[in-house]
C-alpha positions as CSV (number, residue, x, y, z in Angstrom):
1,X,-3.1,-18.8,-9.5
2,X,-2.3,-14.9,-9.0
3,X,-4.8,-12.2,-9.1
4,X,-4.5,-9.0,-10.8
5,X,-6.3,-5.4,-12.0
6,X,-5.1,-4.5,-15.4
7,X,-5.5,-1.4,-17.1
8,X,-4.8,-0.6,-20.8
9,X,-5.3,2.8,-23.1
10,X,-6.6,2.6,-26.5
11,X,-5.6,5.3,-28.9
12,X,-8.4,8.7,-29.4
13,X,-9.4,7.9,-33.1
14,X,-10.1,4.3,-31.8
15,X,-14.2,3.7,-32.2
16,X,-15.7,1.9,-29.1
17,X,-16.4,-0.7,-31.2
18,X,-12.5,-1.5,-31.9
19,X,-12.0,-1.0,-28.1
20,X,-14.8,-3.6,-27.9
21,X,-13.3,-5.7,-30.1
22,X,-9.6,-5.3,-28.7
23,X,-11.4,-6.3,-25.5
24,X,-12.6,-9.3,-26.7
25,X,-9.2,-10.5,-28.7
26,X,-7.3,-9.9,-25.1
27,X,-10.2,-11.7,-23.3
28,X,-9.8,-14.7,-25.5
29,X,-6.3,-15.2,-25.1
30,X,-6.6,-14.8,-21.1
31,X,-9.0,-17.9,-21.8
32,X,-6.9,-19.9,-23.7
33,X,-4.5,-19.8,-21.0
34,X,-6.6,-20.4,-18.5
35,X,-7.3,-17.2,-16.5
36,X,-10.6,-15.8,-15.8
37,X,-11.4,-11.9,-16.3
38,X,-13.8,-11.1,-13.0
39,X,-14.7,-7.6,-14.1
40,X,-14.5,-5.1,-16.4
41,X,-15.4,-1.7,-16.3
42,X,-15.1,0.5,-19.5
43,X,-13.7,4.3,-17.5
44,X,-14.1,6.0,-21.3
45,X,-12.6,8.3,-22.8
46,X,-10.2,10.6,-20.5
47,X,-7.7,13.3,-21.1
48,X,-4.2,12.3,-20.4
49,X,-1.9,14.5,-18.3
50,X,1.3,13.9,-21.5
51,X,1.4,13.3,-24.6
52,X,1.7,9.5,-25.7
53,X,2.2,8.7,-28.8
54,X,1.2,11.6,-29.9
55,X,-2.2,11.1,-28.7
56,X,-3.9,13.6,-26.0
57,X,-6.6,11.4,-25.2
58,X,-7.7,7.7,-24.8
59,X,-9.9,5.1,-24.3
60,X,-9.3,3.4,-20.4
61,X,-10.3,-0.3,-19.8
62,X,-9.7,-1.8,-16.3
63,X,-10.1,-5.9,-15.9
64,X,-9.9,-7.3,-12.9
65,X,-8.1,-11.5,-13.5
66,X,-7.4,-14.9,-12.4
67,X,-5.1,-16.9,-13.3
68,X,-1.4,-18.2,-13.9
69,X,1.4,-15.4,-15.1
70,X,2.3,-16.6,-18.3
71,X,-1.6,-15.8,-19.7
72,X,-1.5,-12.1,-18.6
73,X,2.0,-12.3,-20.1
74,X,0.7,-13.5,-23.3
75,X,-1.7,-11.2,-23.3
76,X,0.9,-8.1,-22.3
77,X,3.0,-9.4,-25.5
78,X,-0.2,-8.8,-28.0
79,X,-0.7,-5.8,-26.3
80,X,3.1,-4.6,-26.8
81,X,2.6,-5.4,-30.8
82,X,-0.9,-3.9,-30.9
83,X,-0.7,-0.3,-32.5
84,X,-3.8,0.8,-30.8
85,X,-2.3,0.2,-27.6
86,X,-1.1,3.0,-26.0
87,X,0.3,1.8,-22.6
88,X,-1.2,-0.8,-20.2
89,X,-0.3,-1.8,-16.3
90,X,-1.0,-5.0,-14.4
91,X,-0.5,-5.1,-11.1
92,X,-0.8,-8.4,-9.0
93,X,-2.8,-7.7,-6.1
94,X,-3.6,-10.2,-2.8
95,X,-7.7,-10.0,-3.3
96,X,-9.5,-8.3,-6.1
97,X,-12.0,-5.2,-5.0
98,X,-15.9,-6.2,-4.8
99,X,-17.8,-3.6,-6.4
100,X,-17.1,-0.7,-8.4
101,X,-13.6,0.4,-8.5
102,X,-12.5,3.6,-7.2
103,X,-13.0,5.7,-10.7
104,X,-16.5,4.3,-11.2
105,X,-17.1,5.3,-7.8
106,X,-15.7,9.1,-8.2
107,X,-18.1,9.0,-11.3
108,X,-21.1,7.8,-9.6
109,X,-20.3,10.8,-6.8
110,X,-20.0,13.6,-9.5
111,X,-23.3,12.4,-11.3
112,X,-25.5,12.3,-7.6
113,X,-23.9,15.8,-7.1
114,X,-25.3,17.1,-10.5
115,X,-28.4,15.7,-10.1
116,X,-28.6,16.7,-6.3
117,X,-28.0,20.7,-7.1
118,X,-30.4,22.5,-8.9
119,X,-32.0,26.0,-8.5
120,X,-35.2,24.4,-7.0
121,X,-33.2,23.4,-4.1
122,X,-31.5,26.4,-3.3
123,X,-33.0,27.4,-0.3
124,X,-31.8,24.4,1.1
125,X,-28.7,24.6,0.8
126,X,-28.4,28.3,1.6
């Protein structure tokens, strides 16, 4: 049994909802071949750094799995066929990370250094 982070981009005009849904579909089919998704943490929408497919932005969804090969490669197939699919990555790792992930982290970091700065504060940090 292998363990991997997956990450897949849903195309801009995509509605949560269908990113939910596409979610769901991929999750199913893990199940039915008998992998387990650990986490999953929905990044948003992000600006890419290239054009794909025409598209300029996108939806990233990052799972972290369990389980034998040929479900993530089922699951990579759907996602090959799937028009609102962009691109997606698996990478087998040797232990899955506790916690947030790093871009959940980073986000957490910007939103306590918003918060923290304000002109009430000022004198502090002068």
């Amino acid at each position: 049994m292998g363990l991997y982070e997956h990450t897949f981009l849903v195309r801009q005009d995509a509605t949560q909802t269908q990113v939910d849904a596409l979610l769901e579909q991929y999750t199913a089919v893990l199940a039915a071949g008998g992998a387990k998704v650990e986490k999953v943490e929905n990044w948003g929408i992000k600006s890419l750094t290239f054009r794909m497919k025409k598209n300029r932005k996108a939806y990233f969804t990052f799972l972290n799995i369990s389980g034998p090969h040929a479900a993530i490669a089922e699951m990579e197939r759907q996602m090959s066929i799937s028009e609102d699919v962009i691109r997606y990555l698996t990478i087998k790792v040797e232990t899955l990370e506790e916690g947030p992930s790093a871009m959940m982290r980073r986000r957490d970091d910007r939103k306590r250094d918003d918060e923290g700065f304000s002109m009430n504060n000022m004198d502090e940090v002068l």
